[in-house]
KOLDRENVO-668487 format. One record per residue: z, x, y of N, C-alpha, C in turn; residue in three letters; residue number from 0. Coordinates in pm, 1 decimal. Atoms other than C-alpha are relative to their C-alpha. Layout:
<lokes>
      n.Z      n.X      n.Y     ca.Z     ca.X     ca.Y      c.Z      c.X      c.Y resn resi
        Z        X        Y        Z        X        Y        Z        X        Y  ALA  NUM
...
</lokes>
This chain:
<lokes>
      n.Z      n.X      n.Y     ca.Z     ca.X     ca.Y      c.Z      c.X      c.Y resn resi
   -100.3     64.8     81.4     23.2  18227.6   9890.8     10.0     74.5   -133.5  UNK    0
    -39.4    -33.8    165.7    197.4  18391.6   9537.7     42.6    -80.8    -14.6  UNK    1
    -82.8    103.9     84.5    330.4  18233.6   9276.2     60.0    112.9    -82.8  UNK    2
    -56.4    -94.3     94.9    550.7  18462.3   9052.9    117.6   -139.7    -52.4  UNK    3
    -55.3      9.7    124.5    837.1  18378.7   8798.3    164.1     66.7     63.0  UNK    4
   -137.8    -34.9    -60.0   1217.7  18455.8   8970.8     89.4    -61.0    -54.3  UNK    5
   -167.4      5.1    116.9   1511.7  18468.3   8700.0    -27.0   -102.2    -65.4  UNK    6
     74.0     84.5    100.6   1304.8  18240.4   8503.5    -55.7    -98.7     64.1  UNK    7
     85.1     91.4    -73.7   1180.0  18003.0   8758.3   -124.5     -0.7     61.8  UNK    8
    102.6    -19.5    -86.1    848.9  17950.1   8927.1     32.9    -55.3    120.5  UNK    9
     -4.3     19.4   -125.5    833.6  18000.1   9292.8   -165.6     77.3     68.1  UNK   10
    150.9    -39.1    -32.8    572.3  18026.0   9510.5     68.1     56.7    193.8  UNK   11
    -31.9    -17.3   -178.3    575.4  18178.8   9936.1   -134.5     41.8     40.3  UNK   12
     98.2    -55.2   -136.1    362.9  18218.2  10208.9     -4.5    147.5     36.5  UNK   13
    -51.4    -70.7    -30.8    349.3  18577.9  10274.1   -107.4    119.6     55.5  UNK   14
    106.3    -77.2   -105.4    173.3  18841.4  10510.4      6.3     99.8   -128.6  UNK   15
     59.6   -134.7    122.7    -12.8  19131.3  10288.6     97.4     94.6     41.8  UNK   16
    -96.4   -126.7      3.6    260.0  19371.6  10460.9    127.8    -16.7    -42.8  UNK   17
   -141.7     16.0     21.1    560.8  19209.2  10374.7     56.4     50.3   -145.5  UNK   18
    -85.5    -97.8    154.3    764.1  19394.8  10104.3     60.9   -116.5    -43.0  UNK   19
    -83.7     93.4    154.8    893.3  19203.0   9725.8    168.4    -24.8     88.8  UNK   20
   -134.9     42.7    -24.4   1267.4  19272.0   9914.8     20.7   -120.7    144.0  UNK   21
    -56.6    134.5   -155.4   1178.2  19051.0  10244.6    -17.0   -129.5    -95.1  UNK   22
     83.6     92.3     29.8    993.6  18834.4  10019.2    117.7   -109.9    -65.7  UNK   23
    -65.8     25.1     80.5   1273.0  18748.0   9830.8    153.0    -14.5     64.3  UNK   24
   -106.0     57.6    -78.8   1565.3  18748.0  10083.9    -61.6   -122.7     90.6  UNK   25
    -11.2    121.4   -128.3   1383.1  18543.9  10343.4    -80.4   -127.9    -18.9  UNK   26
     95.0    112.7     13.3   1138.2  18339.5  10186.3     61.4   -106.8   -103.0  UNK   27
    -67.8     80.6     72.9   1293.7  18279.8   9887.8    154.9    -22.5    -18.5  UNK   28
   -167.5     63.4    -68.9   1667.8  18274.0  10039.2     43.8     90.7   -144.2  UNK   29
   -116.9    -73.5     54.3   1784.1  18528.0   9750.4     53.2    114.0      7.3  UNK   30
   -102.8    -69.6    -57.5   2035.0  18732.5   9916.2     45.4     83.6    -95.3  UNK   31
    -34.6    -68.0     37.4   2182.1  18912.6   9634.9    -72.7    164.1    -35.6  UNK   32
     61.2   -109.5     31.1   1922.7  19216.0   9623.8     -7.4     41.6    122.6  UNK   33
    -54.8   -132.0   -192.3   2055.5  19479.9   9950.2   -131.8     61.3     34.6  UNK   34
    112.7   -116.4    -87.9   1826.1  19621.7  10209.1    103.1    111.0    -19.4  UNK   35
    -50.7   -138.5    -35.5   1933.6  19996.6  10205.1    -63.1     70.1     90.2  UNK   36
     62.9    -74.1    -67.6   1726.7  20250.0  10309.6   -139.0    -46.9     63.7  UNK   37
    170.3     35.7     -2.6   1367.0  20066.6  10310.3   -118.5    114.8    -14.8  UNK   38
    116.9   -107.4     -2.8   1225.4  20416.9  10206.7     40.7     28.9   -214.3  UNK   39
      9.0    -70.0    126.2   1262.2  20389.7   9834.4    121.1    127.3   -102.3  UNK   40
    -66.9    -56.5      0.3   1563.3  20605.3   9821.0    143.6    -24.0    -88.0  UNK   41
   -162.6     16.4     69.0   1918.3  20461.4   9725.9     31.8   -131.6   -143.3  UNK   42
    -29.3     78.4    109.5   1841.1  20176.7   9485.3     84.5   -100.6     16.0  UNK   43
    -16.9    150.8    -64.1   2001.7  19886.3   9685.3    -72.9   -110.0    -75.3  UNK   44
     45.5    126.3    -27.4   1751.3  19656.0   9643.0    -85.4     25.0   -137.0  UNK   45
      8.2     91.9    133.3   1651.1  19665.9   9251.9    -20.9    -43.3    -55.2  UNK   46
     36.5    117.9     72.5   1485.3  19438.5   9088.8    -50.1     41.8   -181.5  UNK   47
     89.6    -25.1    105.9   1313.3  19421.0   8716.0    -93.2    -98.7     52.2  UNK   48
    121.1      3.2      0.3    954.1  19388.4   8763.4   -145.4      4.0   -131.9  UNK   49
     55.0     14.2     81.1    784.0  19267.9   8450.0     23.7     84.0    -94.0  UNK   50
    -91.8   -124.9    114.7   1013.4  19484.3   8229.6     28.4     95.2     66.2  UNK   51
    -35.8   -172.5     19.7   1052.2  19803.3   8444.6     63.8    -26.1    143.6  UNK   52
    -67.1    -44.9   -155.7   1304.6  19857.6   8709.2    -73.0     77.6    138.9  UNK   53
     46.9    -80.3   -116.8   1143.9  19907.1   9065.9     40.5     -8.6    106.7  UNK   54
    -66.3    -52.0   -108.3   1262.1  19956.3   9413.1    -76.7   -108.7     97.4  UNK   55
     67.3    135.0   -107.3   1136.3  19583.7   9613.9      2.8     21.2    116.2  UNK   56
     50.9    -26.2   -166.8   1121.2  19769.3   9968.3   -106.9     95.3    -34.7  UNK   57
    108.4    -64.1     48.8    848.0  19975.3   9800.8   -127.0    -90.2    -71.1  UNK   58
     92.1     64.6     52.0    643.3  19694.1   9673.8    -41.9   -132.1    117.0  UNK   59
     51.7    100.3    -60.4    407.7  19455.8   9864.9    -23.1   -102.9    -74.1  UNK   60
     -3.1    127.1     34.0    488.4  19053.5   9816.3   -113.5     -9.4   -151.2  UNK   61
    112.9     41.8     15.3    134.0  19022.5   9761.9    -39.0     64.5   -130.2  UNK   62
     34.0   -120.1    119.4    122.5  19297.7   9457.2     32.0   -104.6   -119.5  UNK   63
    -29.2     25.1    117.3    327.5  19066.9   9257.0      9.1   -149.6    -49.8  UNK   64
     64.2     98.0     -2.2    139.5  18780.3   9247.0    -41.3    -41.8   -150.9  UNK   65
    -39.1     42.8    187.0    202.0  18597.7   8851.5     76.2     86.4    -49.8  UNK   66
   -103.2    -64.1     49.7    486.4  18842.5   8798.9     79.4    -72.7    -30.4  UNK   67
   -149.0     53.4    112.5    828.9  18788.9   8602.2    102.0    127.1    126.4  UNK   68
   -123.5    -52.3    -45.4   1119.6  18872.6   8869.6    130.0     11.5    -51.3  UNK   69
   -129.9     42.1     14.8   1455.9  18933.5   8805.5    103.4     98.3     73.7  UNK   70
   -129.6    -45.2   -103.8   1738.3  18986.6   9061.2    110.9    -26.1    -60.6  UNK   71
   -125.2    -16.9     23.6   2083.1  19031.3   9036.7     51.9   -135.1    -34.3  UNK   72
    -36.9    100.7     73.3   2130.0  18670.1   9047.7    -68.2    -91.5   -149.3  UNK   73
     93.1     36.4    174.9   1903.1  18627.0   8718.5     94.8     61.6    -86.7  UNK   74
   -101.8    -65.2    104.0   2198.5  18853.4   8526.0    102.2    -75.3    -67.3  UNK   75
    -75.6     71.1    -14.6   2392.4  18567.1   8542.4    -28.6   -121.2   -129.0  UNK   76
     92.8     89.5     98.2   2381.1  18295.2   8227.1    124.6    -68.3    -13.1  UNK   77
    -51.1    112.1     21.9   2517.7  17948.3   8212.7    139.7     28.0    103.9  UNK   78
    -78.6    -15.0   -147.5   2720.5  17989.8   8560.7    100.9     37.6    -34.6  UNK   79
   -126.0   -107.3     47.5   2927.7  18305.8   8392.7    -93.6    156.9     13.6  UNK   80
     50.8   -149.8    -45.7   2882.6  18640.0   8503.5     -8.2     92.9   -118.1  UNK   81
     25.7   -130.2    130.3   2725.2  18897.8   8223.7     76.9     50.6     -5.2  UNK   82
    -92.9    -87.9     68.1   2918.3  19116.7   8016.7     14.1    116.4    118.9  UNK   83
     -7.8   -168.8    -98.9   2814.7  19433.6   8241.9     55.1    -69.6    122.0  UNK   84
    -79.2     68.9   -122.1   2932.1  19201.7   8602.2    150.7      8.7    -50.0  UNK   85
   -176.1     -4.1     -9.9   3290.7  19112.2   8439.1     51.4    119.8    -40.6  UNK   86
    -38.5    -99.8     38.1   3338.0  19472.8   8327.6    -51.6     71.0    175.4  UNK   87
    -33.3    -36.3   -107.1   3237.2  19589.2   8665.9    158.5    -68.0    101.5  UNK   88
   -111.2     58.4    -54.3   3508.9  19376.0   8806.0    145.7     21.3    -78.5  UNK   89
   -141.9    -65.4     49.7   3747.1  19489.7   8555.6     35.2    152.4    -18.0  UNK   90
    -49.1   -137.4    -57.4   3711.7  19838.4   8591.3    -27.3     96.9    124.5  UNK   91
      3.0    -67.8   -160.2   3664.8  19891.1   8982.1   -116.4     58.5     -3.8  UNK   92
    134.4    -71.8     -8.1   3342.2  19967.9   8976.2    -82.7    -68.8     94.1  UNK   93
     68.6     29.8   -143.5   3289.4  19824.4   9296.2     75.0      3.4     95.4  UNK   94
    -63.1    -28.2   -132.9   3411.3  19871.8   9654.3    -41.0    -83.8    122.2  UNK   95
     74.9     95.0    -89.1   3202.8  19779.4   9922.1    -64.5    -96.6    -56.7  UNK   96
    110.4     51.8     71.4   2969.4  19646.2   9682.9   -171.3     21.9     22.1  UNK   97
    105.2      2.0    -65.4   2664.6  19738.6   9855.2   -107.6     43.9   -113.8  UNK   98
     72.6    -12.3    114.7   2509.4  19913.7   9553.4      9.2    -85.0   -124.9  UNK   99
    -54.4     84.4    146.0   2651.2  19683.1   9293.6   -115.6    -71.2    -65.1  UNK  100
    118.3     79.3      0.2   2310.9  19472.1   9289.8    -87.0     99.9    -53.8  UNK  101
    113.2   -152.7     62.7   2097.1  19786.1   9204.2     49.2     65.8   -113.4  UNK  102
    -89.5    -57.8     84.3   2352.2  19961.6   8986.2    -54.7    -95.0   -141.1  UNK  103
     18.4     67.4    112.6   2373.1  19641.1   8794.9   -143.5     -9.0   -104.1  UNK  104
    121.6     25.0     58.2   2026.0  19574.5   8752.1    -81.2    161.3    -79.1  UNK  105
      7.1   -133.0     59.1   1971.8  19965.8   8644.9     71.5    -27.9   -141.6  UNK  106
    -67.6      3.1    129.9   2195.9  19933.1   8355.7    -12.2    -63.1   -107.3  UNK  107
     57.6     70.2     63.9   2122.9  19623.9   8294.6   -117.0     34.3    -82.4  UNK  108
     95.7    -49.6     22.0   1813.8  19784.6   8202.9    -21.8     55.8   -120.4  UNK  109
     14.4   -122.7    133.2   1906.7  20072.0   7995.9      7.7    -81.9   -116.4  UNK  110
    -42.9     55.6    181.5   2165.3  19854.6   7767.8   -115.8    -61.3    -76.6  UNK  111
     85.3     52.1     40.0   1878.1  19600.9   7743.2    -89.8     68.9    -95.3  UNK  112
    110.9    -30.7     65.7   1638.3  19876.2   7585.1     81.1    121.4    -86.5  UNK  113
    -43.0    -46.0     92.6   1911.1  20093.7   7433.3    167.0     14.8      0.8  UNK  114
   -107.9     69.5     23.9   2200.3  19936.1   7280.6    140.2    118.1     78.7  UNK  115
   -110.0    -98.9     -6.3   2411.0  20224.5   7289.9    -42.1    143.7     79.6  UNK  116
     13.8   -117.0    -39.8   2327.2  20472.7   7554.5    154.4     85.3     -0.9  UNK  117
   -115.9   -140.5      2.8   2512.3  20834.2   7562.3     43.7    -19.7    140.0  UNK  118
    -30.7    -12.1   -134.1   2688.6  20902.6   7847.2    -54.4     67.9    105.3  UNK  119
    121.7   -123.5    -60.6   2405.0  21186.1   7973.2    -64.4   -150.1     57.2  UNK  120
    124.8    128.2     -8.3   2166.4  20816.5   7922.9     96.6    -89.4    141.4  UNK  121
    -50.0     80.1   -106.5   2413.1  20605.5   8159.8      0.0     52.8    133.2  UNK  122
    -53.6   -112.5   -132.8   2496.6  20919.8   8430.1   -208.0      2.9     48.3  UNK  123
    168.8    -30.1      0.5   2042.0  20965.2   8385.3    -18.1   -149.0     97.5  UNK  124
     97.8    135.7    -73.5   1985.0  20593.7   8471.6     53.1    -42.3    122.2  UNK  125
    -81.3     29.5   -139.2   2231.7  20526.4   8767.9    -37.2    130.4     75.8  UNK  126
      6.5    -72.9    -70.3   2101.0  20876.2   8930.2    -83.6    -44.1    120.5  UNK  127
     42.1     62.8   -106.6   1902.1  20698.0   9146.6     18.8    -71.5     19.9  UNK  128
    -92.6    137.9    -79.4   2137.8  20445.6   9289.0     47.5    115.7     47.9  UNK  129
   -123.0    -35.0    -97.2   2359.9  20568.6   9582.5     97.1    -59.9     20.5  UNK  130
   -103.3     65.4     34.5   2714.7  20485.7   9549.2     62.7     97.5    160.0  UNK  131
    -91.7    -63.1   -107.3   2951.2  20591.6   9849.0    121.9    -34.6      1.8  UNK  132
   -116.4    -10.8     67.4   3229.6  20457.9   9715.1    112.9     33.4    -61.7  UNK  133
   -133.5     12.6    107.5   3377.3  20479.5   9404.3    -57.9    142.4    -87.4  UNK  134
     36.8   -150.3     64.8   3209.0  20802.4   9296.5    -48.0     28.4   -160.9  UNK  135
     82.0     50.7    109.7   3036.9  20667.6   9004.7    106.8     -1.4   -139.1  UNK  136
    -94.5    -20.2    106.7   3334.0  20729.0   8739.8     23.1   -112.1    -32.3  UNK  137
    -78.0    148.9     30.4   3444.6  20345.7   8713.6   -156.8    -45.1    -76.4  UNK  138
    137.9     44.4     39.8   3043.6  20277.0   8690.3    -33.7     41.6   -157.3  UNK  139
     10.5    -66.1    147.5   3008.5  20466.8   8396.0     91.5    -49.8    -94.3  UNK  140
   -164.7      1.3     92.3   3377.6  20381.7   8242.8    -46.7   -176.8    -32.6  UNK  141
     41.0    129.2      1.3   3234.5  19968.6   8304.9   -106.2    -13.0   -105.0  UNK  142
     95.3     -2.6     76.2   2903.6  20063.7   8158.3      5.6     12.9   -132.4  UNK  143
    -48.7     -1.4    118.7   3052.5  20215.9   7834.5     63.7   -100.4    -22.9  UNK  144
    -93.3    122.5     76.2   3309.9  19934.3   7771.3   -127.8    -81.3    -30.7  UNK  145
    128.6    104.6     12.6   2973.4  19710.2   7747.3    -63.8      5.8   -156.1  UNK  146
     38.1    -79.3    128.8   2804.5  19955.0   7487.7    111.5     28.1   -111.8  UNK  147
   -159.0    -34.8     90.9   3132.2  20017.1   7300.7    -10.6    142.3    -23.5  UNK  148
     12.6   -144.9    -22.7   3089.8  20378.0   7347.6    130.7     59.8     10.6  UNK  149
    -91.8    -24.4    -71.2   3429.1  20559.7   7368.5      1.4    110.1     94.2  UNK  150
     12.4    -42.7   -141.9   3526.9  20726.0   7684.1      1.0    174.9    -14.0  UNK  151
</lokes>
């Protein structure tokens, strides 16, 4: 049994020593918004912040993060209105399929969080490990700046 801390709540699951933070968290704890991708660590689907530092939850075992501070895509979310960086993805197409949108977000989320005003090198740096197949990262970036007030 863990107990961790998910988008400010305590939750607790049952969970086998092999099961990875991303099953742990779609199937145990039913939250769906953080994507299986690759399950090798690779495309940045699945996302999370992990006690301040962005890590990759098909790379981490349940069991690792046992009294941790989660936060998924649906933790970005405050007083049932979608963050600044969400309605600026939605207003400048910076999503398609959506499949990365959950990883993306939570990447950025990240940076702005620790620096107000990244450059555009700092935004293009922190989304390099997300895989987009999409929209070809240009809207991502163009969303991200409107946030920072950066001009284009």
């Amino acid at each position: 049994m863990i107990t961790l801390i998910v988008n400010g709540t305590p939750m607790t699951a049952a969970v086998e020593p092999r099961r990875s933070l991303l099953d742990c968290l779609r199937e145990d704890l039913h939250l769906h918004g953080t994507h299986v991708g690759c399950e090798h660590g690779v495309c940045g689907c699945c996302n999370v912040i992990l006690d301040g530092e962005v890590v990759r939850s098909c790379l981490i075992f349940a069991a690792q993060v046992d009294g941790c501070r989660v936060t998924t895509i649906e933790g970005l979310e405050a007083d049932d209105r979608l963050s600044p960086l969400q309605e600026a993805f939605c207003q400048f197409h910076a999503l398609q399929c959506g499949y990365c949108t959950p990883g993306m977000l939570i990447t950025l989320t990240d940076l702005i969080s620790r620096t107000a005003q990244p450059t555009e090198q700092e935004l293009i740096d922190a989304i390099s490990g997300n895989l987009c197949r999409c929209t070809g990262y240009q809207q991502i970036i163009e969303a991200a700046r409107s946030v920072t007030g950066r001009p284009g």
